[in-house]
C-alpha atoms as one frame of an Amber mdcrd trajectory, in Angstrom:
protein
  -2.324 -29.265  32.990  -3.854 -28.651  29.763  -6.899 -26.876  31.197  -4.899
 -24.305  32.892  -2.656 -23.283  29.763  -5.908 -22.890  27.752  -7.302 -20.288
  30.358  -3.782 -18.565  30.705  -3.912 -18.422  26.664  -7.446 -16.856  26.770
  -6.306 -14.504  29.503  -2.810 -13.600  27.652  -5.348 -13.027  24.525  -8.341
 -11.845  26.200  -8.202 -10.873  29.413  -8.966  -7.311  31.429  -6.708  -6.824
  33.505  -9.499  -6.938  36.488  -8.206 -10.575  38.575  -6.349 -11.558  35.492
  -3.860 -10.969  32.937  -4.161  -7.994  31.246  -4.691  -9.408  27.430  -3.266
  -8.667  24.444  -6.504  -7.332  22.922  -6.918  -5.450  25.378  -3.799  -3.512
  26.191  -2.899  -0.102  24.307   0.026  -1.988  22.892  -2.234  -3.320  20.358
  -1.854  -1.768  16.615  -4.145  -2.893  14.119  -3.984  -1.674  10.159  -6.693
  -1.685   8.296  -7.203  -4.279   5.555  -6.224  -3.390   1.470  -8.683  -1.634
  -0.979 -10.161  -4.613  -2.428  -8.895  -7.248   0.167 -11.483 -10.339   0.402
 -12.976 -10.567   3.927 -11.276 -13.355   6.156  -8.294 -12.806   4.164  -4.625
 -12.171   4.258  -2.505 -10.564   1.756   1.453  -9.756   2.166   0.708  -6.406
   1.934  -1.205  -6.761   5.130   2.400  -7.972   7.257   3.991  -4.961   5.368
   1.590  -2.552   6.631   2.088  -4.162   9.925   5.695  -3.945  10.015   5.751
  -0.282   9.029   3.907   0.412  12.069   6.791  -1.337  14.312   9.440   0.976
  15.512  13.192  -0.380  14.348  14.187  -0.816  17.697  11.261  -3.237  18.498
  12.236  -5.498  16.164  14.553  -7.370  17.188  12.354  -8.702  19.690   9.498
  -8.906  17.641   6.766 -11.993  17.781   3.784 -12.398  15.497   0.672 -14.710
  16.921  -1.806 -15.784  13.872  -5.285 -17.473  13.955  -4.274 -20.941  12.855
  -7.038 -20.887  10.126  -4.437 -18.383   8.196  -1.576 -20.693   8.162  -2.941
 -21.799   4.572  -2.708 -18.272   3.337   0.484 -17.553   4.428   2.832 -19.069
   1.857   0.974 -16.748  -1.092
């Protein structure tokens, strides 16, 4: 049922851990790098996934998954 997989997404993404998942943006998993002197907000650069890799142990990577806000797919070819 679509209605369910859109809450499981939120929680997977979103949720506290209190009677749900325990989200992504949430969890102390989560590494963020900050954005490149100069860097338009709402943008992405390459430099931005290079930063982001550098911050992922080698043997993570293998196994590694990137999510993206849809919105960015446009950006990602430059």
């Amino acid at each position: 049922n679509d209605e369910f997989a859109y809450a499981l997404d939120g929680e997977i993404y979103e949720g506290t851990g209190v009677g749900q998942c325990l989200g992504i943006q949430k969890s102390r998993a989560l590494v963020t790098v900050p954005k490149v002197g100069g860097q338009a907000a709402g943008t992405v650069v390459a430099q931005n996934f290079i930063d982001m890799l550098a911050r992922v142990p080698v043997r993570f990577r293998k196994g590694l998954a990137w999510y993206i806000n849809q919105e960015l797919e446009t950006q990602l070819p430059g």
